[in-house]
C-alpha atoms as one frame of an Amber mdcrd trajectory, in Angstrom:
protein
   0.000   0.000   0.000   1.837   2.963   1.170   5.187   0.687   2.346   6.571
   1.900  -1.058   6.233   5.873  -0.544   8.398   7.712   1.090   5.163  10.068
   2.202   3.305   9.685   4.990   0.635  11.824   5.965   0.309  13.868   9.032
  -3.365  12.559   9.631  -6.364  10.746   8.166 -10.047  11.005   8.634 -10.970
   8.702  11.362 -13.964   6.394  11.386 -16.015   9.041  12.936 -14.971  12.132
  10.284 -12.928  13.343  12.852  -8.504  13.938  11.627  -6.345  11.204  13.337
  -3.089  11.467  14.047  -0.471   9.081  15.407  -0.688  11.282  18.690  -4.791
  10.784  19.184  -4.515   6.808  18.154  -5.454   4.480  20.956  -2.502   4.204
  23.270   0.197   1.466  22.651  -0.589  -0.465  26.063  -4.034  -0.534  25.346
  -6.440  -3.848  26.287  -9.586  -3.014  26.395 -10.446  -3.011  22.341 -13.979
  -1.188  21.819 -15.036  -0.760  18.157 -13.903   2.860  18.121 -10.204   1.669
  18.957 -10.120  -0.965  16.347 -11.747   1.332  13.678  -9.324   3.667  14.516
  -6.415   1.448  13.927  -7.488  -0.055  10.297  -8.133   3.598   9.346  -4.778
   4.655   9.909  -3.509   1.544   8.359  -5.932   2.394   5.001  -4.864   5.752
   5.529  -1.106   5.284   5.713  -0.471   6.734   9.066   0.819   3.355  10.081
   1.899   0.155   8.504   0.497  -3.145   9.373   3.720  -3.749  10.830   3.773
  -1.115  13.224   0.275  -1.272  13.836   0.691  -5.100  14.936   4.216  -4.284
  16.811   2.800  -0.859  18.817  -0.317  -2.849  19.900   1.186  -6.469  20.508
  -1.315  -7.906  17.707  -0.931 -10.682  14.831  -1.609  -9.442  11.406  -4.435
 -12.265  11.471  -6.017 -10.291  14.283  -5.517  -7.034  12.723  -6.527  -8.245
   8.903  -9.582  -9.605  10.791 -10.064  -5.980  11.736  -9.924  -4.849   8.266
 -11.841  -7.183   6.502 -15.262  -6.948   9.350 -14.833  -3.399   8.289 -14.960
  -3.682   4.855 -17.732  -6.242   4.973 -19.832  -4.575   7.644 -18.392  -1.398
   8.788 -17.821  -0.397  12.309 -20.626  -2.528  13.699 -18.818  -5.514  12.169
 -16.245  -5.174  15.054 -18.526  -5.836  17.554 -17.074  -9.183  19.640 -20.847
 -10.094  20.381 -21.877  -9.626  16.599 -19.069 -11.738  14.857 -21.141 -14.974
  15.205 -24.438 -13.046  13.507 -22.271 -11.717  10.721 -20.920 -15.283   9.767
 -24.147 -16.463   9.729 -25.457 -14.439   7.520 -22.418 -13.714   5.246 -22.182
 -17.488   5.078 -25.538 -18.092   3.699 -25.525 -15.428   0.800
């Protein structure tokens, strides 16, 4: 994605509209992952604020975890992310 360039932007639109930087991302010792955390992390992933290395290395995750992340988002946006809707969603996504 943006491994190759040599730019990297200052900040991205969040997952609420609101600018993200790498100073108002989710702390690096953080445990307790709400939906807002995690969407914040894929969009400055998409956004190239971070790779998915450093993503995975500042917040201790694997890239399954994290492409996990990515890919409820893409399928089902931030409510996708919800722990207690994963089941529902593969339901459903596995019947169509």
């Amino acid at each position: 994605m943006m491994e190759n360039q040599k730019f990297r932007p200052q900040a991205v639109i969040g997952p609420l509209g609101e600018p993200l930087s790498l100073d108002n991302l989710p702390p690096a010792d953080t445990t307790r992952w709400v939906v807002r955390r995690k969407a914040e992390v894929v969009a400055a992933v998409k956004g190239g604020l971070l790779t998915i290395e450093e993503a995975c290395g500042r917040y201790n995750l694997s890239v399954e975890e994290y492409l996990s992340w990515q890919r409820a988002v893409e399928k089902n946006g931030m409510p996708g992310l919800r722990v207690t809707r994963v089941q529902h969603y593969r339901t459903v996504i596995g019947r169509s």
